[in-house]
C-alpha positions in Angstrom: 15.6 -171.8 -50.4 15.8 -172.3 -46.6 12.5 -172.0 -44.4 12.9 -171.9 -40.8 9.0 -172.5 -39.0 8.7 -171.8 -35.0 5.7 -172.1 -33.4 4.8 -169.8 -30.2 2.0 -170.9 -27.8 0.5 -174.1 -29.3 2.0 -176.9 -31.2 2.6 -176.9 -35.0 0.9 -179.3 -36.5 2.2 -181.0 -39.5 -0.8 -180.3 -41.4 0.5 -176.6 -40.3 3.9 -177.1 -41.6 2.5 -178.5 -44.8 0.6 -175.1 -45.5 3.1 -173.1 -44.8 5.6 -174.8 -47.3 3.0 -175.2 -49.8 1.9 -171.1 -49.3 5.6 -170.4 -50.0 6.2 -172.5 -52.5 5.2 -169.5 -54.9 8.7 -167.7 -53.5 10.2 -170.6 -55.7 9.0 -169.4 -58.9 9.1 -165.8 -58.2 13.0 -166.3 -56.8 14.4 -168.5 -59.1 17.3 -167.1 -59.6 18.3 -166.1 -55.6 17.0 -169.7 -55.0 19.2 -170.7 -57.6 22.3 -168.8 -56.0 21.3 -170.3 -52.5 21.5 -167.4 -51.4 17.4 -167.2 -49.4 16.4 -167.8 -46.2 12.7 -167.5 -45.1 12.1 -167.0 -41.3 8.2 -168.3 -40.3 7.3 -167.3 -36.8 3.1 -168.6 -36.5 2.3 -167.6 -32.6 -0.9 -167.8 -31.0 -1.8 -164.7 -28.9 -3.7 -164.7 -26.1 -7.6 -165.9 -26.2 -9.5 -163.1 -24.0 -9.7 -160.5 -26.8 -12.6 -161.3 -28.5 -14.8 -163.3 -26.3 -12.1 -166.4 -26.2 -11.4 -167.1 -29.6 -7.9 -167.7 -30.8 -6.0 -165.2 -32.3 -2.9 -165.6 -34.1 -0.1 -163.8 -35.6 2.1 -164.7 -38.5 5.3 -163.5 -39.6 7.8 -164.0 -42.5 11.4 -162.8 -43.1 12.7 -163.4 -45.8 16.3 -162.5 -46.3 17.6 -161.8 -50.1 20.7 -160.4 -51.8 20.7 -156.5 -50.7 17.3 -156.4 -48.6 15.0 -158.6 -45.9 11.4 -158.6 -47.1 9.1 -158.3 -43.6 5.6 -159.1 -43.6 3.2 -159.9 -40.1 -0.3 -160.2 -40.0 -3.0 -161.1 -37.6 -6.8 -162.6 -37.1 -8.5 -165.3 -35.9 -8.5 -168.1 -38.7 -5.0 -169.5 -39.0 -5.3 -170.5 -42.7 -6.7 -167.9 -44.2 -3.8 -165.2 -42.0 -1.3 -167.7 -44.1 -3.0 -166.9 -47.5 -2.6 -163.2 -46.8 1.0 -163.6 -46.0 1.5 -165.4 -48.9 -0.3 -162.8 -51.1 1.5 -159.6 -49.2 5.0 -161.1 -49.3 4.2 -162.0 -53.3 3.8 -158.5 -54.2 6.5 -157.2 -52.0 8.8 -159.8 -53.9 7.9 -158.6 -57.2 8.9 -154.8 -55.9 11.8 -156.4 -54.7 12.4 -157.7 -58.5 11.3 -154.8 -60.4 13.4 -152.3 -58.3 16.4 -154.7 -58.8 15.7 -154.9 -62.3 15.8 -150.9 -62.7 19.0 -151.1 -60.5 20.5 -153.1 -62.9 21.1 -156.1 -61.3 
């Protein structure tokens, strides 16, 4: 599996990058097969909006494509600690795999 990171309004951090791949890392498990076939590519986009909206704390935004056999899995979220945005993503685009797989499975493929 392929994952492309950009960063939009601050610089990524490797500690950042490290996250990211680790947060993702469940795709391997849960796409083993597509993974297999080579046939994934995970798009990160982590950006950092602008600070005036509540009272000049960073807010940021996260979003993952995720490109599989017949369907790209899009998931964005948004909030003020970076880390935890990166756990939801990683929990929302989980589930929205395993529809992905179940609806495949009744599909027949």
């Amino acid at each position: 599996m392929e994952i492309q990171i950009k960063a939009t309004g601050f610089d990524l951090s490797e500690s950042i990058r490290e996250t990211i791949h680790r947060k993702l890392a469940v795709l391997d498990r849960l796409l083993s097969e597509e993974v297999a076939a080579g046939s994934s590519l995970v798009r990160v986009e982590v950006a950092k909006t602008t600070a005036h909206h509540r009272k000049g704390e960073d807010i940021f935004r996260a979003e993952v494509m995720l490109t599989l056999p017949g369907e790209t899995i899009r998931v964005d979220e948004g909030g003020a600690d970076l880390y935890t945005l990166l756990d939801t993503l990683k929990d929302t685009l989980a589930e929205k795999v395993k529809q992905y797989k179940e609806l495949r499975r009744e599909k027949g493929f």
